[in-house]
C-alpha positions in Angstrom: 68.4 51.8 148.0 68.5 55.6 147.6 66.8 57.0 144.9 66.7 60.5 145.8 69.2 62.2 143.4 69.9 64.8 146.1 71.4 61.8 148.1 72.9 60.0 145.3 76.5 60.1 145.4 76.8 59.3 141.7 76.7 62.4 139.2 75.9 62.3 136.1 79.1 63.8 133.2 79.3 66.0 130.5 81.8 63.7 129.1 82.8 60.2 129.1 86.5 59.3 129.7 88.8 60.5 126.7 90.5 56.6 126.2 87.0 55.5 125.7 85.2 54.5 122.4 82.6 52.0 123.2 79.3 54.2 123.0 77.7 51.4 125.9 80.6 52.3 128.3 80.9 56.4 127.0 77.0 56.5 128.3 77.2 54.7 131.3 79.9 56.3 132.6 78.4 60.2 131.5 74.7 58.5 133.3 76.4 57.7 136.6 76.1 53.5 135.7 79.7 52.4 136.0 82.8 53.3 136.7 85.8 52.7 134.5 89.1 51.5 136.6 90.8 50.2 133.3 90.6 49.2 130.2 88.0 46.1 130.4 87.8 46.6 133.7 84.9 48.3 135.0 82.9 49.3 138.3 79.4 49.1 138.6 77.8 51.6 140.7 74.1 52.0 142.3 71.4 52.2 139.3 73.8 50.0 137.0 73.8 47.4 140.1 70.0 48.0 139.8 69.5 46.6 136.2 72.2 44.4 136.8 69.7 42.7 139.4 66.8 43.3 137.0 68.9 41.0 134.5 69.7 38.4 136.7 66.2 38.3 138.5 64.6 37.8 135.1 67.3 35.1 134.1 66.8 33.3 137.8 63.4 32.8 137.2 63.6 31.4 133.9 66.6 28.9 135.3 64.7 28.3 137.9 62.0 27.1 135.6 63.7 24.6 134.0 65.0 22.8 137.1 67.9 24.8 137.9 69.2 25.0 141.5 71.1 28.1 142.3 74.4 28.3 143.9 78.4 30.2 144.3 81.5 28.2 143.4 84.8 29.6 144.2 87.2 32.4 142.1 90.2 30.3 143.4 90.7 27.2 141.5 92.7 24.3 141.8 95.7 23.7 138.7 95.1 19.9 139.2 91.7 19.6 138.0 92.2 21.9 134.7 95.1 19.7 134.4 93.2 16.0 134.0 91.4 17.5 131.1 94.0 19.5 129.3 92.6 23.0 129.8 95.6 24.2 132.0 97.8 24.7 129.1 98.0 28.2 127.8 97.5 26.9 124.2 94.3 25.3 125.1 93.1 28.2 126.9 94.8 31.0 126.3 92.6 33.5 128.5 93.8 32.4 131.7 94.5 34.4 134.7 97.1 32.5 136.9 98.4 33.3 140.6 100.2 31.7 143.2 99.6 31.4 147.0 102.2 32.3 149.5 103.9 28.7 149.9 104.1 28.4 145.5 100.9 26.5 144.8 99.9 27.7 141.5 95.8 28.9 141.2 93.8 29.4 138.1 91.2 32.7 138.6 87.9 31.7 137.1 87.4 31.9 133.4 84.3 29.0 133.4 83.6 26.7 135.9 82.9 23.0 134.3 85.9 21.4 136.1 85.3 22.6 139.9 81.6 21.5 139.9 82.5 18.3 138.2 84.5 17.7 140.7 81.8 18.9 143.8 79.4 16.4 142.3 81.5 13.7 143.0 80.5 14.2 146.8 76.7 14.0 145.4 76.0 11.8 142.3 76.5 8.2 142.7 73.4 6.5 140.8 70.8 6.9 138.6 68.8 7.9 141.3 70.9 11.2 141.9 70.4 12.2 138.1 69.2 14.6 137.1 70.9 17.6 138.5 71.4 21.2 137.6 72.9 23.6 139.2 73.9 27.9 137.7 75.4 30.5 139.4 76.1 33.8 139.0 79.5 34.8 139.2 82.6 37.2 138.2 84.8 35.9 135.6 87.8 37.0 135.0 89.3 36.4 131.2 92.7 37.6 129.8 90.7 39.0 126.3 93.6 40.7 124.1 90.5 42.8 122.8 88.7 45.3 125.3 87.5 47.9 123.0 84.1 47.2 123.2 83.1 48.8 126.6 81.5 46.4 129.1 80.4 44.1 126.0 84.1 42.1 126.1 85.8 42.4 129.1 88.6 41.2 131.2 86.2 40.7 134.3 82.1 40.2 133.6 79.4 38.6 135.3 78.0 35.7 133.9 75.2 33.4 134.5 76.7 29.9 134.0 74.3 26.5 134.3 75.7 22.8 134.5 73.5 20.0 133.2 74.3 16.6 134.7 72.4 13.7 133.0 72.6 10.0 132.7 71.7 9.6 128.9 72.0 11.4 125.7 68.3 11.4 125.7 67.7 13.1 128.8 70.7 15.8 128.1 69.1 16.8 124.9 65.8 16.9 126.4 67.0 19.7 128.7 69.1 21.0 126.4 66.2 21.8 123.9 64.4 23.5 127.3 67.3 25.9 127.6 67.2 27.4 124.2 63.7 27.8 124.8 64.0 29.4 128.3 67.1 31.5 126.6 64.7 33.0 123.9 61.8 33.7 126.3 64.9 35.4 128.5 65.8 37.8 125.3 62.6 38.2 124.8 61.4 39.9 127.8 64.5 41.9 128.1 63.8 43.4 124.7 66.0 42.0 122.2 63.9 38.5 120.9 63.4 39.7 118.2 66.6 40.2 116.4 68.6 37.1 118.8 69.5 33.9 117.2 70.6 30.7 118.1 73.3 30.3 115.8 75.3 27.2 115.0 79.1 27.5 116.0 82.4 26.6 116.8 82.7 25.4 120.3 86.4 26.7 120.9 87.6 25.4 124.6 85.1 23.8 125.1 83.7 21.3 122.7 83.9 20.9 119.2 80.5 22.4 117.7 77.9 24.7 120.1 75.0 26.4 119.7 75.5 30.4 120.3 73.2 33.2 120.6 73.4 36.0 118.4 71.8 39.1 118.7 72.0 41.5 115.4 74.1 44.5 116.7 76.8 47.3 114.5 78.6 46.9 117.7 78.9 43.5 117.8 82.3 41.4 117.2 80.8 38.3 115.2 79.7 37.7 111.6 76.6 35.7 111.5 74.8 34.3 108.4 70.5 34.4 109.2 67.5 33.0 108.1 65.3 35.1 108.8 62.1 33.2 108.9 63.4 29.9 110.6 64.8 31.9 113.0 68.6 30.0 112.6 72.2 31.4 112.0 75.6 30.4 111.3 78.8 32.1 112.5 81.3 32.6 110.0 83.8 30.6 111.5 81.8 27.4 110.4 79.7 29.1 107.5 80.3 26.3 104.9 78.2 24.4 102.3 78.5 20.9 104.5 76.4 23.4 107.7 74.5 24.7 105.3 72.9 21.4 104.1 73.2 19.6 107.8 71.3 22.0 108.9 68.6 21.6 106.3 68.8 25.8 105.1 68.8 27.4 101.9 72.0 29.4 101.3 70.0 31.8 99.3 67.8 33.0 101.7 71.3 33.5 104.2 71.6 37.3 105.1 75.0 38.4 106.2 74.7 40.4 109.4 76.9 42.1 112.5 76.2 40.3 115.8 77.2 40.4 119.4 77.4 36.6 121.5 74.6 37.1 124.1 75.0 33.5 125.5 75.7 29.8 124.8 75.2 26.2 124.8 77.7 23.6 125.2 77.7 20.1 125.1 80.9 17.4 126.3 78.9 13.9 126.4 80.5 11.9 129.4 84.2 13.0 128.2 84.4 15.4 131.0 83.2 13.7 133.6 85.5 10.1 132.5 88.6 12.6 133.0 86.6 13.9 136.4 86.0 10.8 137.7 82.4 11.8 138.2 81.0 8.5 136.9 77.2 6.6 138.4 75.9 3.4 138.6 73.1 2.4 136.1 70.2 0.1 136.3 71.8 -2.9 135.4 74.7 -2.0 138.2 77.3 -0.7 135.4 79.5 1.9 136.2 79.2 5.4 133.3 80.6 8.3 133.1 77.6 11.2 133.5 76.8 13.4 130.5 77.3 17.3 130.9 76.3 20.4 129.5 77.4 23.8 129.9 74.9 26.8 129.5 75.9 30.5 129.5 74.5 34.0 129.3 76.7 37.0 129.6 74.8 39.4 132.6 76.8 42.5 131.6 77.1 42.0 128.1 73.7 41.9 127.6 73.7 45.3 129.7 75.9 46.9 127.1 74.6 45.2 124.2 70.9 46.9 125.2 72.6 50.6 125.7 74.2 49.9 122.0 70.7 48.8 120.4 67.8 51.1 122.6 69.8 54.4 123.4 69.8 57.3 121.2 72.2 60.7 120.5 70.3 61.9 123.9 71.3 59.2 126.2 70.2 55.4 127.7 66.7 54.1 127.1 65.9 51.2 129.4 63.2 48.7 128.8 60.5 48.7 131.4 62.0 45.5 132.5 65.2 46.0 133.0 65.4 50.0 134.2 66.8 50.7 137.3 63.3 52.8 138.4 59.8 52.7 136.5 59.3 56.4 137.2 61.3 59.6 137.3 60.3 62.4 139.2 61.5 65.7 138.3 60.6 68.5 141.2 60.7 72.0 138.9 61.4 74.9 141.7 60.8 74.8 145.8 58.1 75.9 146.4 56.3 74.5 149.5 53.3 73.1 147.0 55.6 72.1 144.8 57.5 70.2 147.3 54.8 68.8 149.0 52.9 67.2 145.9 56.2 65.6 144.7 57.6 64.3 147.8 53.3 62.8 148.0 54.0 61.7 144.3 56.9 59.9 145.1 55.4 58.3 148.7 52.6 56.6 146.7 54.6 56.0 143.9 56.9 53.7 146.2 54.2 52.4 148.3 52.8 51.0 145.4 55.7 48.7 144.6 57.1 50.7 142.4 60.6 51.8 141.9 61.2 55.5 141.4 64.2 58.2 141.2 63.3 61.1 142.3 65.6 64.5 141.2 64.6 66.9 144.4 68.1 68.7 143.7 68.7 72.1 143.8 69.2 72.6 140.0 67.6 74.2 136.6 65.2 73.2 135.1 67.4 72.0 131.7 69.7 70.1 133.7 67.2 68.2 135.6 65.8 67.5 132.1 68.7 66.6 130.4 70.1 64.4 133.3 66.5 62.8 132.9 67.2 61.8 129.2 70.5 60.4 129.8 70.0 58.4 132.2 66.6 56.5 130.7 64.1 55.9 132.9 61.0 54.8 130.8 58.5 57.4 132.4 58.9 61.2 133.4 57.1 63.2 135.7 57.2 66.4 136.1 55.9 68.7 139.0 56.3 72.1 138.6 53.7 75.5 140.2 52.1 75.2 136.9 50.8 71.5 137.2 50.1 72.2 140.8 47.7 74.9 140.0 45.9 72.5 137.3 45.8 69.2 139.9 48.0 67.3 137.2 51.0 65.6 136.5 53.2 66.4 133.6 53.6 62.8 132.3 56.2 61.8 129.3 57.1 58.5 128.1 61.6 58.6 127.2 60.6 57.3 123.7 57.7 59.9 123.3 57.1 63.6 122.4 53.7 63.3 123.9 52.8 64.6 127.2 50.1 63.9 129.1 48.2 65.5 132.2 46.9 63.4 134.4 46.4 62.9 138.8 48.4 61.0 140.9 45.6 58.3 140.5 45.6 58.1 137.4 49.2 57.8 136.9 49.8 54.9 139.1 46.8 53.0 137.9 48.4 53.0 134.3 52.0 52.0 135.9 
């Protein structure tokens, strides 16, 4: 990818669109991140694809670890199949997208995907012996939300990581299911936000009855949770009641209301599904069941916007080391030939080391290059200017951090 800013074809904006309000989307937009093509709708350029990846890569690993086995459904889907378990209907679902091919056949445009990959494994599970089996993806959704003020936290098209759990007991879904929360937590936790995220009891919606969502405590965020703090639980408000409150063995005194945004969720459907699917296997003893499912999701670019509305401040993003788009960003002050020479070397070794870097070598002031720098949040800042040439040093600053530090090109990529 091109990380010279020179050959970027991105530039950064004074101003965010004027029908904006989400702060995520107003800096995004101003850093050269996305792209707004309508309301809820949004583009996502070169360095927003770049922690987009960072998201999923750290998500992938952590599915991955549990068992999952990647894959891509289809956008196109098939009216029947939503039909056999009552989730065509507009009043079940009313976020649908709906269009029609050229000869009338009516499509749904992918909101979730439980019922086309109930329907694949059909072609794959058969016994006991094929169970266990889960399979995520990560895919574009598309969701007719009467609410998109809220930037690229609730839109009308998003990438989401969705998993399917196909078990044949109770026992064995519950054991996985407990190994997703905890692979959920250890995701929010090393992209920065464990530490205020929840697994919160809920309503399940359109898709089952009761789920299990994950709240993280945000001013921007669309949901009222009750916390305990120290156990680490919540409760939405939807199902915030005394009869919760004692099933779930918490003490309503020690409940702090708070502001939270939905960062993912857990769903379980027993074998109801899969009876309607026809996705049914044959036990030990020869009998035919129907197989137990689970639905586990994580919203990629919501948790993208939800970070710019907890980490940035009034002079732009600030991306967690392990989520940025680059670990280092090198600002070249003037052109002279030293000058040039020790940051285009700075920049070399910085990428030869593995490390991802943007590097501003544009023909601009020195504020701009510095304000640019802010907005657009890379954790570390280097700056080369005649001045650090002449001393052998770097000009090192951390985006959180007044301090600056002088140090060589050695030093600096042994502490990265």
């Amino acid at each position: 990818m091109i990380m010279k800013l020179s050959q970027l074809f991105t530039k950064t904006l004074k101003d965010a669109p004027a029908d904006e309000v989400a702060k995520n989307a107003e800096l995004l937009i101003r850093a050269g991140y996305v792209h707004k093509e309508m309301a809820g709708v949004y583009a996502y350029l070169p360095l927003g694809i770049k922690v987009l990846e960072n998201i999923k890569q750290i998500v992938r690993e952590e599915m991955d670890a549990v068992g999952g086995q990647e894959l891509i459904m289809t956008n196109l889907q098939r009216k029947e199949l939503w039909e056999k378990t009552d989730r065509w209907d507009d009043k079940q679902v009313d976020v649908w997208f709906k269009t029609q091919l050229q000869n009338g056949t009516e499509m749904g445009l992918a909101w979730s995907h439980e019922e086309p990959i109930t329907d694949m494994m059909r072609n794959h599970i058969k016994s006991y012996k094929d169970l266990p089996v889960f399979v995520y993806q990560f895919q574009t959704k598309l969701r007719a939300e009467l609410r998109s003020k809220s930037g690229i936290m609730r839109g009308r098209e998003f990438v989401m990581k969705d998993m399917y759990s196909y078990t044949d007991s109770e026992e064995t879904h519950q054991k996985f299911y407990d190994e997703t929360t905890e692979a959920y937590h250890r995701i929010f936790e090393r992209i920065g936000i464990g530490d205020i995220t929840y697994t919160t009891f809920a309503s399940g919606g359109a898709f089952a009855e009761f789920s299990h969502e994950f709240q993280t405590i945000c001013e921007a965020g669309e949901d009222i949770i009750y916390v305990d703090e120290k156990k680490k639980l919540a409760i939405n408000e939807e199902v915030y009641n005394d009869k919760v409150i004692k099933d779930l063995k918490l003490d309503k005194t020690k409940m702090v209301k708070k502001k939270a945004a939905e960062v993912g969720n857990i769903f379980s459907f027993g074998g109801t599904k899969c009876e309607q699917l026809g996705l049914m296997f044959t036990d030990k003893e020869g009998k035919q069941q129907p197989v137990i499912l689970g639905s586990y999701g994580i919203g990629i670019t919501r948790l993208m916007g939800v970070i710019v509305e907890l980490l940035s401040d009034g002079a732009g993003l600030v991306w967690p080391k392990s989520i940025s788009p680059a670990r280092l960003h090198i600002i070249r002050v003037g052109d002279d030939e030293e000058v040039v020479a020790e940051a285009d070397t700075v920049y070399k070794k910085a990428k030869a080391a593995g490390h991802e870097v943007i590097y501003d070598d544009r023909d601009e002031r020195m504020g701009r290059k510095l304000a640019d720098a802010d907005l657009m949040g890379i954790p570390t800042r280097v700056i080369i200017s005649p001045q650090t040439v002449k001393k052998g040093r770097l000009e090192v600053k951390e985006r959180t951090s007044d301090t600056v530090q002088l140090v060589s090109v050695s030093e600096l990529l042994s502490e990265l």
